[in-house]
mmCIF entry with sequence, helices, sheets and N, C-alpha, C, O atoms, coordinates in Angstrom:
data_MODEL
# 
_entry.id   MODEL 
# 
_entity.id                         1 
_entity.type                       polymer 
_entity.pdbx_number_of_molecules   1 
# 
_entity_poly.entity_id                      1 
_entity_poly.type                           'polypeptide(L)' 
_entity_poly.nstd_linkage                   no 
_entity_poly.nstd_monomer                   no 
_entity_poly.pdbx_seq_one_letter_code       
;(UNK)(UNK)(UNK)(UNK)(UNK)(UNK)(UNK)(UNK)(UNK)(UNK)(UNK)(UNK)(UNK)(UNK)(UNK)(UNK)
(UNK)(UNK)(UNK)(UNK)(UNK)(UNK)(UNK)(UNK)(UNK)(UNK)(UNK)(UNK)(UNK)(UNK)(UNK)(UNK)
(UNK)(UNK)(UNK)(UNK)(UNK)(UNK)(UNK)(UNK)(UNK)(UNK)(UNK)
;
_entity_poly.pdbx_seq_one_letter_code_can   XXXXXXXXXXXXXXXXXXXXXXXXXXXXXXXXXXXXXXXXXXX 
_entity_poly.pdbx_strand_id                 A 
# 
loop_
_entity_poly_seq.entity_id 
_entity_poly_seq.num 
_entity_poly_seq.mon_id 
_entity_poly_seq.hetero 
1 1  UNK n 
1 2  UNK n 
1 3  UNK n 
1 4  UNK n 
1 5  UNK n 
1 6  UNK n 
1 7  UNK n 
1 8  UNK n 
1 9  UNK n 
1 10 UNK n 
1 11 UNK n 
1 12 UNK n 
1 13 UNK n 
1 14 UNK n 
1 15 UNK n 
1 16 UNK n 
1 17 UNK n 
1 18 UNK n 
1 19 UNK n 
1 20 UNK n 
1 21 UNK n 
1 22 UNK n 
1 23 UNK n 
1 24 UNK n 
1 25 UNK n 
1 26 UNK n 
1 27 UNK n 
1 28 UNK n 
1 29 UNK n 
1 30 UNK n 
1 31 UNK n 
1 32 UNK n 
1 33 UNK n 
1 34 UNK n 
1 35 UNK n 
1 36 UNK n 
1 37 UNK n 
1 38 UNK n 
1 39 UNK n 
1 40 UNK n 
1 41 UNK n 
1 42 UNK n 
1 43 UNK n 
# 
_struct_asym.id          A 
_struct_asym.entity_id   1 
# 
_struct_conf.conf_type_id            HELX_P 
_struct_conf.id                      HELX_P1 
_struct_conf.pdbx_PDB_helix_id       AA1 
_struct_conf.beg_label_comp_id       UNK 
_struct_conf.beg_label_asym_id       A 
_struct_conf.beg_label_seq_id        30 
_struct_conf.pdbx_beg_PDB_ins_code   ? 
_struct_conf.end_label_comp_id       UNK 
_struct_conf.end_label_asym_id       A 
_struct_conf.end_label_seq_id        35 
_struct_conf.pdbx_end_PDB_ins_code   ? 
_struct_conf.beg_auth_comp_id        UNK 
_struct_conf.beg_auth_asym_id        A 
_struct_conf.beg_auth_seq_id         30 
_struct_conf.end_auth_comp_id        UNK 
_struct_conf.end_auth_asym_id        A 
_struct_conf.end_auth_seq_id         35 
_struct_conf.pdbx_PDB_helix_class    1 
_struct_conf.details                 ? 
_struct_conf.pdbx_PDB_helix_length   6 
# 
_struct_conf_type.id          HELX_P 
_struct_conf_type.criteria    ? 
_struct_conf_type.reference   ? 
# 
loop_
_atom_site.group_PDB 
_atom_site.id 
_atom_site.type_symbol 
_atom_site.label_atom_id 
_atom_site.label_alt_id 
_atom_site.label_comp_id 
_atom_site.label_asym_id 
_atom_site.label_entity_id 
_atom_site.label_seq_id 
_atom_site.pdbx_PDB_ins_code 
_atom_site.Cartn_x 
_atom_site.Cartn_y 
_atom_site.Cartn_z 
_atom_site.occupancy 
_atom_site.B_iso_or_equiv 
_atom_site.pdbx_formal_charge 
_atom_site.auth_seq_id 
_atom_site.auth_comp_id 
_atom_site.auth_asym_id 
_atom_site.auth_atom_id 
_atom_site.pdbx_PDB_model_num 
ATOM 1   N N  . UNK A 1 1  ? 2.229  5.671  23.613  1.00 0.00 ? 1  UNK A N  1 
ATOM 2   C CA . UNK A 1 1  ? 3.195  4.955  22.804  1.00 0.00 ? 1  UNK A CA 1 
ATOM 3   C C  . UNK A 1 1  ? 4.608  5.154  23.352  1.00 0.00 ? 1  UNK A C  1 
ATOM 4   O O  . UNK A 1 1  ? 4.871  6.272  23.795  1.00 0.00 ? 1  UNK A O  1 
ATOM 5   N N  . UNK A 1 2  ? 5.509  4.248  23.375  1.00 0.00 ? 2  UNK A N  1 
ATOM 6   C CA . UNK A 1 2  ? 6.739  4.179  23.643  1.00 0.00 ? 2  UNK A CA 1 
ATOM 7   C C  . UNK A 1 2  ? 7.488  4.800  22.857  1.00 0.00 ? 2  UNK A C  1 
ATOM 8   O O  . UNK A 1 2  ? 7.160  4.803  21.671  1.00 0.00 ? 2  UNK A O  1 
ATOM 9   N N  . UNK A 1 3  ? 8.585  5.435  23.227  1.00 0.00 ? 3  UNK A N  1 
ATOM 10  C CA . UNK A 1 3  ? 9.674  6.120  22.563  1.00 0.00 ? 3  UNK A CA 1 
ATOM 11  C C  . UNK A 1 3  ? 10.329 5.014  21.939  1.00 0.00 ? 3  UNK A C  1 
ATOM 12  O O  . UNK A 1 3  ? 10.700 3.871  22.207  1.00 0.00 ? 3  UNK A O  1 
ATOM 13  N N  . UNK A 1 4  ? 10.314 5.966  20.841  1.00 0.00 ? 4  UNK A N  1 
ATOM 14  C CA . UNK A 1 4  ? 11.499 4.427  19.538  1.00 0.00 ? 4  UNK A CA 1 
ATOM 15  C C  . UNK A 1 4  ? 12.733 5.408  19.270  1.00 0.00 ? 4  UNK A C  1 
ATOM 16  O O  . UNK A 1 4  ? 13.084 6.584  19.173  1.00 0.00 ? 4  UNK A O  1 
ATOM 17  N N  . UNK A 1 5  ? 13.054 4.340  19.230  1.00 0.00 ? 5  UNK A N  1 
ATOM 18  C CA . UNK A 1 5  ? 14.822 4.545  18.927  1.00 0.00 ? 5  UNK A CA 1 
ATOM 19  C C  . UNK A 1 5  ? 15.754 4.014  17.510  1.00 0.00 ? 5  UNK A C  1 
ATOM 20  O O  . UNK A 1 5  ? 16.199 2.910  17.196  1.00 0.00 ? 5  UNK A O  1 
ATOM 21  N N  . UNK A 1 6  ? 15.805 5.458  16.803  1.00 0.00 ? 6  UNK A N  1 
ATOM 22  C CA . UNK A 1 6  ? 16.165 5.057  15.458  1.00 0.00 ? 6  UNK A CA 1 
ATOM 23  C C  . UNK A 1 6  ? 17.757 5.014  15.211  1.00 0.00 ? 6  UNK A C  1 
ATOM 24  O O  . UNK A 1 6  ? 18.282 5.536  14.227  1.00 0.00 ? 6  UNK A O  1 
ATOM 25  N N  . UNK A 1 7  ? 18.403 4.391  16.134  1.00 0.00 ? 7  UNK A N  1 
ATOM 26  C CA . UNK A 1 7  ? 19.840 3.822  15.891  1.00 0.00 ? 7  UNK A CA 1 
ATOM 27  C C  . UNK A 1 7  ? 19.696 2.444  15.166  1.00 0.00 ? 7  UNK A C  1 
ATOM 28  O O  . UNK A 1 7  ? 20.785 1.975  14.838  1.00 0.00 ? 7  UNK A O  1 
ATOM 29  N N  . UNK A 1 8  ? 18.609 1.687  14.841  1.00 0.00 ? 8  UNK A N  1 
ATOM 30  C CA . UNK A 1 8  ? 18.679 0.878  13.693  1.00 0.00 ? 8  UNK A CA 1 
ATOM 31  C C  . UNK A 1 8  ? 17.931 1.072  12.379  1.00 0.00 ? 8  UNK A C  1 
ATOM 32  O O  . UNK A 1 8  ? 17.939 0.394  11.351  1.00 0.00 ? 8  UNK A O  1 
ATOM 33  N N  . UNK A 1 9  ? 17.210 2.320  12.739  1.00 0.00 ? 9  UNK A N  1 
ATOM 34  C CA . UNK A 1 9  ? 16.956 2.998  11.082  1.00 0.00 ? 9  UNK A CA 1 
ATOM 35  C C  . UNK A 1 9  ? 18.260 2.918  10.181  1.00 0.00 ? 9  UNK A C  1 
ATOM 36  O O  . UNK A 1 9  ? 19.433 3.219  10.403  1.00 0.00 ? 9  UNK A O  1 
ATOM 37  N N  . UNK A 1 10 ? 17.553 2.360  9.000   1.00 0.00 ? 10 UNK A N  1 
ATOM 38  C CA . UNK A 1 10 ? 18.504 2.221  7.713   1.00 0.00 ? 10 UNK A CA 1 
ATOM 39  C C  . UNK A 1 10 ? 17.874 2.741  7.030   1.00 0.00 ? 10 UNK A C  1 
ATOM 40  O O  . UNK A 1 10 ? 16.798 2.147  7.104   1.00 0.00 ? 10 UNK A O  1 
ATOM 41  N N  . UNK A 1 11 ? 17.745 3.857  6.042   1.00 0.00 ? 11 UNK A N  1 
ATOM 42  C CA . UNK A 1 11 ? 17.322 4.180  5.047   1.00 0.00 ? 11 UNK A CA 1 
ATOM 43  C C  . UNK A 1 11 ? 17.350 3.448  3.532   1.00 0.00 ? 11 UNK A C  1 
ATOM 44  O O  . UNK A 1 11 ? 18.296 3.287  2.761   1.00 0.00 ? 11 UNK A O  1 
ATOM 45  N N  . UNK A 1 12 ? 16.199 3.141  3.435   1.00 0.00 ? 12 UNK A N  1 
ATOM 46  C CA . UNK A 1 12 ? 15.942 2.440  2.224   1.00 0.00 ? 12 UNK A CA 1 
ATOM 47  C C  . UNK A 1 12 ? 16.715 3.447  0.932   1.00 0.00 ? 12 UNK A C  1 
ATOM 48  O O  . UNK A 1 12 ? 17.170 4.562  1.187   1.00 0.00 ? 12 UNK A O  1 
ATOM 49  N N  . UNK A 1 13 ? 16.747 2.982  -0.107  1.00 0.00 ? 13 UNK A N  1 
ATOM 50  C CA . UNK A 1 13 ? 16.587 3.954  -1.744  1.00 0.00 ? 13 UNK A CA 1 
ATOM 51  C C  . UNK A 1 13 ? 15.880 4.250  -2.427  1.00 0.00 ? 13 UNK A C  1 
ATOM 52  O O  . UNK A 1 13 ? 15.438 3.495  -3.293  1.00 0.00 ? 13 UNK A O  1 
ATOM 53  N N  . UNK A 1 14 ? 15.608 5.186  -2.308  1.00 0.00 ? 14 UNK A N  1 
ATOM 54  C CA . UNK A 1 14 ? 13.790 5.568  -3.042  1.00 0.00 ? 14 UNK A CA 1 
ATOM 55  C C  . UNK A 1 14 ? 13.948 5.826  -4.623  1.00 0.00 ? 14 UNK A C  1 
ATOM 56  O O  . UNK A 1 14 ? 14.772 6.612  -5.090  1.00 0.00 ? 14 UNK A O  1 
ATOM 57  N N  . UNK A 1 15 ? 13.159 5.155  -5.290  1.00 0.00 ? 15 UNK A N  1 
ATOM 58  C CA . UNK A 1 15 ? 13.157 5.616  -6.580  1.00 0.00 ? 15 UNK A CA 1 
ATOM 59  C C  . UNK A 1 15 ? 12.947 6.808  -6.543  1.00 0.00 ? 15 UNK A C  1 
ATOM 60  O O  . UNK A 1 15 ? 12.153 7.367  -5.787  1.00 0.00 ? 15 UNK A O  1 
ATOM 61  N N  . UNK A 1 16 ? 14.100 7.654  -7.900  1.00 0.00 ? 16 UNK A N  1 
ATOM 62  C CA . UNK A 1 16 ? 13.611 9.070  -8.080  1.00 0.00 ? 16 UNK A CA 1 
ATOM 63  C C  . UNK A 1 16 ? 12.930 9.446  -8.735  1.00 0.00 ? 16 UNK A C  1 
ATOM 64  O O  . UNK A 1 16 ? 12.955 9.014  -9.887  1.00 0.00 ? 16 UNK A O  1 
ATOM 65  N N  . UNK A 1 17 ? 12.016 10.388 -8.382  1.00 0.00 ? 17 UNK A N  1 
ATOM 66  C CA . UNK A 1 17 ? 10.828 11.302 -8.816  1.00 0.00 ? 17 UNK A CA 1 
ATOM 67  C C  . UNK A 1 17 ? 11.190 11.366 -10.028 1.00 0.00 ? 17 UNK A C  1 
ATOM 68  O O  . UNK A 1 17 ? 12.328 11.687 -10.370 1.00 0.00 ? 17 UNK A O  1 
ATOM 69  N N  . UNK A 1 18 ? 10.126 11.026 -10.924 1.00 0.00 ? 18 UNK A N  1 
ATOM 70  C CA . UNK A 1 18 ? 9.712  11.090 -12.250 1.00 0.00 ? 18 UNK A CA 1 
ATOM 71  C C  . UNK A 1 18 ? 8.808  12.651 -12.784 1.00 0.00 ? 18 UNK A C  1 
ATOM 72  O O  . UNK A 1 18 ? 7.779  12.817 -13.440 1.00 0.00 ? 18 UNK A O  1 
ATOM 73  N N  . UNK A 1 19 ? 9.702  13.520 -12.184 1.00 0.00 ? 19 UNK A N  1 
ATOM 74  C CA . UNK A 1 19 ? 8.189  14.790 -12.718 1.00 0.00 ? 19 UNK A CA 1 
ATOM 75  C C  . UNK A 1 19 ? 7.689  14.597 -13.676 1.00 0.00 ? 19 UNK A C  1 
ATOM 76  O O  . UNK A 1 19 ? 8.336  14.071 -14.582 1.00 0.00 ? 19 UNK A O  1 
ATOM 77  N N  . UNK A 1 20 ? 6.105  15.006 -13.887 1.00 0.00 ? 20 UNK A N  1 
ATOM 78  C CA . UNK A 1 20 ? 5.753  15.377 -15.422 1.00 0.00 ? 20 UNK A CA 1 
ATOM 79  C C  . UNK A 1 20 ? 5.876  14.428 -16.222 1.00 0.00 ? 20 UNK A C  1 
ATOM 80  O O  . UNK A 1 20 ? 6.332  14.644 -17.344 1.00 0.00 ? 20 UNK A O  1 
ATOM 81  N N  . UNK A 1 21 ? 5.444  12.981 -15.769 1.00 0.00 ? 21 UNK A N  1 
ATOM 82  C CA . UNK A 1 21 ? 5.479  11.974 -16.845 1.00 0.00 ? 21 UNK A CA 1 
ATOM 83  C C  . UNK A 1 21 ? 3.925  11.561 -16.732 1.00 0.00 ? 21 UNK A C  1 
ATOM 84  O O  . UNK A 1 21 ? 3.088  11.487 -17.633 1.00 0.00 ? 21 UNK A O  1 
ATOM 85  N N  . UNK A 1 22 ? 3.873  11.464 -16.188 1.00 0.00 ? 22 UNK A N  1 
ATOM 86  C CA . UNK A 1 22 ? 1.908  11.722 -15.618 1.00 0.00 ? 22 UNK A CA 1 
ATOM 87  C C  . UNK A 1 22 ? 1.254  12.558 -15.163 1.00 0.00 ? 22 UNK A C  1 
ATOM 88  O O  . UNK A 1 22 ? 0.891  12.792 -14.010 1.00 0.00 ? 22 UNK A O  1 
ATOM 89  N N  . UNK A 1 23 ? 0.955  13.429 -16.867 1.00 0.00 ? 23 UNK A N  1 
ATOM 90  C CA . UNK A 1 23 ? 0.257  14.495 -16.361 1.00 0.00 ? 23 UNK A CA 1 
ATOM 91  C C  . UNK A 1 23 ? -1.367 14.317 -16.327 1.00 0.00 ? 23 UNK A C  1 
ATOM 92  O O  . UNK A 1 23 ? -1.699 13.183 -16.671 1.00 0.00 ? 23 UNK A O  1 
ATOM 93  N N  . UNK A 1 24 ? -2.145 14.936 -16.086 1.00 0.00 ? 24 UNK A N  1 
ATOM 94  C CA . UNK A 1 24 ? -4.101 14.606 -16.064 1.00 0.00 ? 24 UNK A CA 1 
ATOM 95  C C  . UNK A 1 24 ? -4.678 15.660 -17.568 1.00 0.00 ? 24 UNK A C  1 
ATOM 96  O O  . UNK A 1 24 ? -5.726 15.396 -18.157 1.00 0.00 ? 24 UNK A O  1 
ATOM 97  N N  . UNK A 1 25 ? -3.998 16.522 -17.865 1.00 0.00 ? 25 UNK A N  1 
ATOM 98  C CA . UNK A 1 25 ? -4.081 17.793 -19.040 1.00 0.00 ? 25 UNK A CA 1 
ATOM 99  C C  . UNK A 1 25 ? -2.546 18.450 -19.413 1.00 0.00 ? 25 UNK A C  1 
ATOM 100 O O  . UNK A 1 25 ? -1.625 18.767 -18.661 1.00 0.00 ? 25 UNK A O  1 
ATOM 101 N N  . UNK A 1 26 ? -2.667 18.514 -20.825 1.00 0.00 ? 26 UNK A N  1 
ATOM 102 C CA . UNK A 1 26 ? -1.627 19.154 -21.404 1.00 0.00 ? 26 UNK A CA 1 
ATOM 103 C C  . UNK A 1 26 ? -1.993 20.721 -21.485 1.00 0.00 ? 26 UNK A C  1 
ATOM 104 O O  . UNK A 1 26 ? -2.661 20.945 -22.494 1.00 0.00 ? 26 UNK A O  1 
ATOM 105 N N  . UNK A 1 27 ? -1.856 21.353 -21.058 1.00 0.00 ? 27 UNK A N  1 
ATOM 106 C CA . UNK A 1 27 ? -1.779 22.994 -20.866 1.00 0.00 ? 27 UNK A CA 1 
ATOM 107 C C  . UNK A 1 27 ? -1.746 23.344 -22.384 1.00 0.00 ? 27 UNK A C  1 
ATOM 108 O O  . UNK A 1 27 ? -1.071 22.674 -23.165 1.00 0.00 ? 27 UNK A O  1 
ATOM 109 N N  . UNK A 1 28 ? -2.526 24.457 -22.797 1.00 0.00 ? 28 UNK A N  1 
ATOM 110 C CA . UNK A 1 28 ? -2.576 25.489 -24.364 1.00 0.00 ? 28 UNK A CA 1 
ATOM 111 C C  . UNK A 1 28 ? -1.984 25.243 -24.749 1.00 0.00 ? 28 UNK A C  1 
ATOM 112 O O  . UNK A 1 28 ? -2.306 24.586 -25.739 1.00 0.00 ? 28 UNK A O  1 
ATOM 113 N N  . UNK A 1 29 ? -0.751 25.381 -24.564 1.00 0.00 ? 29 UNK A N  1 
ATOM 114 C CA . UNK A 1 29 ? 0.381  25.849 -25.250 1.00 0.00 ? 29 UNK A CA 1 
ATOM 115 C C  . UNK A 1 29 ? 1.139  24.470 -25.671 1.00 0.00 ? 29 UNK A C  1 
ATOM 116 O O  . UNK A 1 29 ? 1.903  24.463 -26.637 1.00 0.00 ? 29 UNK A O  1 
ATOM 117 N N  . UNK A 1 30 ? 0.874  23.236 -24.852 1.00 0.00 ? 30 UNK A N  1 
ATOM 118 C CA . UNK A 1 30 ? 1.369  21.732 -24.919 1.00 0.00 ? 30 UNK A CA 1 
ATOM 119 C C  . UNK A 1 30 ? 0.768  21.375 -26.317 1.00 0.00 ? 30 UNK A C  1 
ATOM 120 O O  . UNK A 1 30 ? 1.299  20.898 -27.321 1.00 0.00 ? 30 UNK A O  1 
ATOM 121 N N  . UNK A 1 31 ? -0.606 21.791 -26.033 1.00 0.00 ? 31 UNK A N  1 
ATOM 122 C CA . UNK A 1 31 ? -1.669 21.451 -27.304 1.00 0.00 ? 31 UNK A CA 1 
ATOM 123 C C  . UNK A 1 31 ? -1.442 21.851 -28.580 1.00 0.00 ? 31 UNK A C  1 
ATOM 124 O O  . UNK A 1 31 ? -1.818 21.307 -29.618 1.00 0.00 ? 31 UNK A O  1 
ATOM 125 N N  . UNK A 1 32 ? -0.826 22.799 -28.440 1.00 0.00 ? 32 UNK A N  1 
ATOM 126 C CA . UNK A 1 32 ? -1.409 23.550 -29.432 1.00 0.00 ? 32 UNK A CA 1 
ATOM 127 C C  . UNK A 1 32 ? 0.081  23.216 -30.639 1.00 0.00 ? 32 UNK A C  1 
ATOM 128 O O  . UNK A 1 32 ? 0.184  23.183 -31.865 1.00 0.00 ? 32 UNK A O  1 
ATOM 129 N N  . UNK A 1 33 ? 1.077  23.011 -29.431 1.00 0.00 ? 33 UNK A N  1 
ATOM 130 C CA . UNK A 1 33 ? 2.650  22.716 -30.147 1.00 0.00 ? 33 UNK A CA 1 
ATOM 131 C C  . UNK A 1 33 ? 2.259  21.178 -30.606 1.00 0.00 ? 33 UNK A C  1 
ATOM 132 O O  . UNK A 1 33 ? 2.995  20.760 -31.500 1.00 0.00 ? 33 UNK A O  1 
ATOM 133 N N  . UNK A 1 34 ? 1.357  20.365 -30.212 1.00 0.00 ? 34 UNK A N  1 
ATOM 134 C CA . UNK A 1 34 ? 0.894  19.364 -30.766 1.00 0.00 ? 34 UNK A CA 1 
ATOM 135 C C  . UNK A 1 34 ? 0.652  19.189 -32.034 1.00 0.00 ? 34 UNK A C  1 
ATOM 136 O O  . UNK A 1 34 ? 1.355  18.662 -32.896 1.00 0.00 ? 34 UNK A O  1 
ATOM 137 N N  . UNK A 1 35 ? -0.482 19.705 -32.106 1.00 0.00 ? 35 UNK A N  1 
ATOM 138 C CA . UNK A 1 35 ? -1.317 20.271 -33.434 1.00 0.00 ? 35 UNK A CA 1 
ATOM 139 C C  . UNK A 1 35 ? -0.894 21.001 -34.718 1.00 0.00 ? 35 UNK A C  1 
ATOM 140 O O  . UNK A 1 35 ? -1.038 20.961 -35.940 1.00 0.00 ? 35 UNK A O  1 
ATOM 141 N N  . UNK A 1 36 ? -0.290 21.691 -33.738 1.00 0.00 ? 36 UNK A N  1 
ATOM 142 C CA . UNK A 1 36 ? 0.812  22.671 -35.437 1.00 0.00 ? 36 UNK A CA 1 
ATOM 143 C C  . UNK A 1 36 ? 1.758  21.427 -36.028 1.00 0.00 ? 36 UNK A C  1 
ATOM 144 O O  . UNK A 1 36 ? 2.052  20.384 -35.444 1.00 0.00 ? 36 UNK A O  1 
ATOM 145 N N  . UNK A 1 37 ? 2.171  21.896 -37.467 1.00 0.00 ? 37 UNK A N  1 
ATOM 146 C CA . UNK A 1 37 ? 2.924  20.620 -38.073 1.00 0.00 ? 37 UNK A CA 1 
ATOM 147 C C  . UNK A 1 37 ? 3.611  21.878 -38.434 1.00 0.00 ? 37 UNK A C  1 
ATOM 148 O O  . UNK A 1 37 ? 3.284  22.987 -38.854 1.00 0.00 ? 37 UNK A O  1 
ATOM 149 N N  . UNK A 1 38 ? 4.759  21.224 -38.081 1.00 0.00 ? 38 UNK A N  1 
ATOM 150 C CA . UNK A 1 38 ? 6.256  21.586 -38.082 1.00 0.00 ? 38 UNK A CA 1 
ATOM 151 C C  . UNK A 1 38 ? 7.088  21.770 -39.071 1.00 0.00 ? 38 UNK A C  1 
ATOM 152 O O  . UNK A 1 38 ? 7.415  20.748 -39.675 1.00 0.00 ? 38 UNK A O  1 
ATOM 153 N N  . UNK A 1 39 ? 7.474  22.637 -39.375 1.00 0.00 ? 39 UNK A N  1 
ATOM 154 C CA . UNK A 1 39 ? 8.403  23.000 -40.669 1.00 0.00 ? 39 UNK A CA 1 
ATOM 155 C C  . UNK A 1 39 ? 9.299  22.458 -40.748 1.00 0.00 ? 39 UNK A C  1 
ATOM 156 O O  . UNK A 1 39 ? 10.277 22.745 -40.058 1.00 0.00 ? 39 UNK A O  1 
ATOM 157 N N  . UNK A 1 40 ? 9.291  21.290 -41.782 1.00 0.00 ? 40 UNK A N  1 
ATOM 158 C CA . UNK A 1 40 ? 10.418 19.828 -41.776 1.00 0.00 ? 40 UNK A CA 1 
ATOM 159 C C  . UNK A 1 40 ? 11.336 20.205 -43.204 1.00 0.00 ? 40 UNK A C  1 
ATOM 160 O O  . UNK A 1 40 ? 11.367 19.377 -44.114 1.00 0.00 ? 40 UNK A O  1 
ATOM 161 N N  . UNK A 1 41 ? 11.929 21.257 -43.300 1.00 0.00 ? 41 UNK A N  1 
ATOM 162 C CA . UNK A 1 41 ? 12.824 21.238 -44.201 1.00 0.00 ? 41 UNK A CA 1 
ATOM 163 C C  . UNK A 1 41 ? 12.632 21.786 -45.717 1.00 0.00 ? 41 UNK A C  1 
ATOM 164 O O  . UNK A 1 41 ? 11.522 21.422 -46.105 1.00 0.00 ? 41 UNK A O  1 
ATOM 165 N N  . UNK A 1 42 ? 13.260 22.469 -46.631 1.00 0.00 ? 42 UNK A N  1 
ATOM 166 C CA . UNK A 1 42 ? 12.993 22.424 -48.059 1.00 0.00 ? 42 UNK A CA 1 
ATOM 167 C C  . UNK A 1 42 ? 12.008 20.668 -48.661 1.00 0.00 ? 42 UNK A C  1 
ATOM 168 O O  . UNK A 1 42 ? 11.924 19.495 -48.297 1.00 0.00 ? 42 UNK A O  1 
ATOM 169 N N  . UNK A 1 43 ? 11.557 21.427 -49.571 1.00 0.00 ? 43 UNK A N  1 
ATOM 170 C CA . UNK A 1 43 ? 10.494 20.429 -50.079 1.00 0.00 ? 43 UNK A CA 1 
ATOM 171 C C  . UNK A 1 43 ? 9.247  19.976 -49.956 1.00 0.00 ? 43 UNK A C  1 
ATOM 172 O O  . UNK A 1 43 ? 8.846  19.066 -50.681 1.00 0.00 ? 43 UNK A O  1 
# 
């Protein structure tokens, strides 16, 4: 293969990384803060 020459590389804009918006399992502790119902105040 021929040597390329990146004096007309332009760098595109990459969308930024979304961590942790698609996970495959919520870990124990994800779950479990799920499940518990939350102490919403007097009454």
């Amino acid at each position: 293969m021929a040597k390329q020459n990146f004096k007309l590389y332009v760098p595109r804009e990459a969308p930024r990384k979304r961590k942790g918006i698609h996970k495959k399992s919520k870990n124990k502790a994800e779950k479990r803060q799920k499940s518990m119902k939350r102490y919403r105040g007097q009454g």
